[in-house]
C-alpha positions as CSV (number, residue, x, y, z in Angstrom):
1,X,66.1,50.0,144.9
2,X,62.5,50.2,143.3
3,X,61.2,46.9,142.5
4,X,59.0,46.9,139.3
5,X,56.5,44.4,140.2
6,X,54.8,44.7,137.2
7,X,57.3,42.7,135.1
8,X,58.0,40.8,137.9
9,X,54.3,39.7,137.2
10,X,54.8,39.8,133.4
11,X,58.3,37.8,133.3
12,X,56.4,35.2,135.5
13,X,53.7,34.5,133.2
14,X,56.3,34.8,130.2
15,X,58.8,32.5,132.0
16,X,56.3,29.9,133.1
17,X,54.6,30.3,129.1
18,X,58.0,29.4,127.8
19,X,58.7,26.7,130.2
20,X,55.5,25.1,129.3
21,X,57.1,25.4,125.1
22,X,60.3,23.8,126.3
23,X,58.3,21.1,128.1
24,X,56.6,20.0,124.9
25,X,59.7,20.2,123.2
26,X,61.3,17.8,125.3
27,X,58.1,15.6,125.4
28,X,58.7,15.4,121.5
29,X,62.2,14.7,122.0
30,X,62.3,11.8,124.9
31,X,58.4,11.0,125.4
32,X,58.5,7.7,123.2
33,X,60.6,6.7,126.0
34,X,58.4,7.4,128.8
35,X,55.2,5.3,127.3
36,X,54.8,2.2,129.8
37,X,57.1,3.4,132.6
38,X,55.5,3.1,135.8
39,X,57.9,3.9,138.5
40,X,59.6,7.1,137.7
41,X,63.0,5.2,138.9
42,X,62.7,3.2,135.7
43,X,63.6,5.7,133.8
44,X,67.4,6.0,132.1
45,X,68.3,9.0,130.2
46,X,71.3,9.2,128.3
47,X,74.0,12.6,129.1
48,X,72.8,13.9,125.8
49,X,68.9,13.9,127.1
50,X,70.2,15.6,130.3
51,X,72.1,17.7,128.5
52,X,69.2,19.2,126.1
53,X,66.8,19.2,129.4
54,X,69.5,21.7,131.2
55,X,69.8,24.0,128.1
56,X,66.1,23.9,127.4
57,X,65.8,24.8,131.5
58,X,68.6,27.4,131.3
59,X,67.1,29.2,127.4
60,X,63.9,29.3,129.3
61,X,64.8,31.6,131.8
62,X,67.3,33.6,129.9
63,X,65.3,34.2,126.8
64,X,62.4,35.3,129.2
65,X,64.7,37.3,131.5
66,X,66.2,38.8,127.8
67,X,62.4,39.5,126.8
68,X,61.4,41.6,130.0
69,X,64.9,43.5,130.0
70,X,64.1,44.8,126.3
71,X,60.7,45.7,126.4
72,X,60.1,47.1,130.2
73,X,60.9,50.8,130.9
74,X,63.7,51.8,133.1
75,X,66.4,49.3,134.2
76,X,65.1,46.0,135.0
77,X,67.5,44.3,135.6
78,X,66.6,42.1,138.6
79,X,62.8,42.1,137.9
80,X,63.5,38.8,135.6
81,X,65.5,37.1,137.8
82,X,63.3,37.2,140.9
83,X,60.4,36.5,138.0
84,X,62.4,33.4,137.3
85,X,62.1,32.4,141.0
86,X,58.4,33.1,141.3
87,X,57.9,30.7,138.3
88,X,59.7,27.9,139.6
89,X,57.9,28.2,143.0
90,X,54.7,28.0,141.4
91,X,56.2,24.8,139.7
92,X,57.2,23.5,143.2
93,X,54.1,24.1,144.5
94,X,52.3,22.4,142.1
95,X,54.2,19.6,142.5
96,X,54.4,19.0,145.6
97,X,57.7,19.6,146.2
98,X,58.1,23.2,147.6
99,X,60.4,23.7,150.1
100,X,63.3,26.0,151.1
101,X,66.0,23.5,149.5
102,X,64.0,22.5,146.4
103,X,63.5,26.4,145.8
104,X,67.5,27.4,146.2
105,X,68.8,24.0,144.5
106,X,66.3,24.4,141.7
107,X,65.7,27.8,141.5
108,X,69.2,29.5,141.0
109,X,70.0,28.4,137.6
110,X,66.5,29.9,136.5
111,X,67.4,33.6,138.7
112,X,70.9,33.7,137.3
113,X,69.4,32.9,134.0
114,X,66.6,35.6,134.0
115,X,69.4,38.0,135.6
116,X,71.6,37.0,132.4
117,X,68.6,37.7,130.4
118,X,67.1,40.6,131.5
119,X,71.1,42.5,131.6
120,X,71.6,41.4,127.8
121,X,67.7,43.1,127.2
122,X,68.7,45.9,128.9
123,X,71.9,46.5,127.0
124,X,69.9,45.4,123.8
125,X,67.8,48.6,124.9
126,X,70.4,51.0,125.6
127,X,72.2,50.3,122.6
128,X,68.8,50.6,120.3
129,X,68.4,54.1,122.5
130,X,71.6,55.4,121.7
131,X,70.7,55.1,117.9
């Protein structure tokens, strides 16, 4: 198997671009309730915040995975999803938190995702081919 690193590259920066969209989106959402919280374990979000924040995490990835599986040449299939994974280590790193258990609990949502994503491009693709 022949990695494509190039839209590895590309799907990161398009992944962590789109992360950075949802971020704001759920800023507008639940940042009124953040103003004059100190300790971040004084914060309460309802199941419908949590909610939003995992489909907003999830749409991320898959849109990004869906973006480099339509427009790269060849099959990239896999390219997105290990994209996905670069772009949440980055996130971990600047963070703070990297670590081998904070990169597989919170990075296989995002690979599964960008696989998702990047295997409904490349069908997109085939199917625009075929016409």
């Amino acid at each position: 198997m022949n990695l494509d690193w190039k839209w590895i590259g590309i799907g990161t920066i398009i992944m962590i671009a789109l992360s950075l969209i949802a971020g704001l989106i759920l800023t507008l959402y639940i940042g009124s309730q953040l103003e004059g919280v100190t300790p971040p374990s004084d914060i309460q979000f309802t199941n419908v915040q949590v909610g939003l924040a995992a489909l907003l995490n999830f749409l991320t990835f898959a849109v990004g995975g869906y973006i480099v599986g339509i427009k790269s040449a060849g099959r990239t299939i896999i390219e997105p999803a290990i994209a996905a994974a670069v772009a949440v280590a980055i996130a971990l790193v600047l963070s703070g938190n990297l670590s081998l258990a904070n990169l597989i609990a919170g990075g296989l949502v995002p690979f599964l995702a960008g696989l998702l994503g990047g295997w409904l491009g490349e069908r997109r693709q085939d199917s625009k081919a075929a016409n």
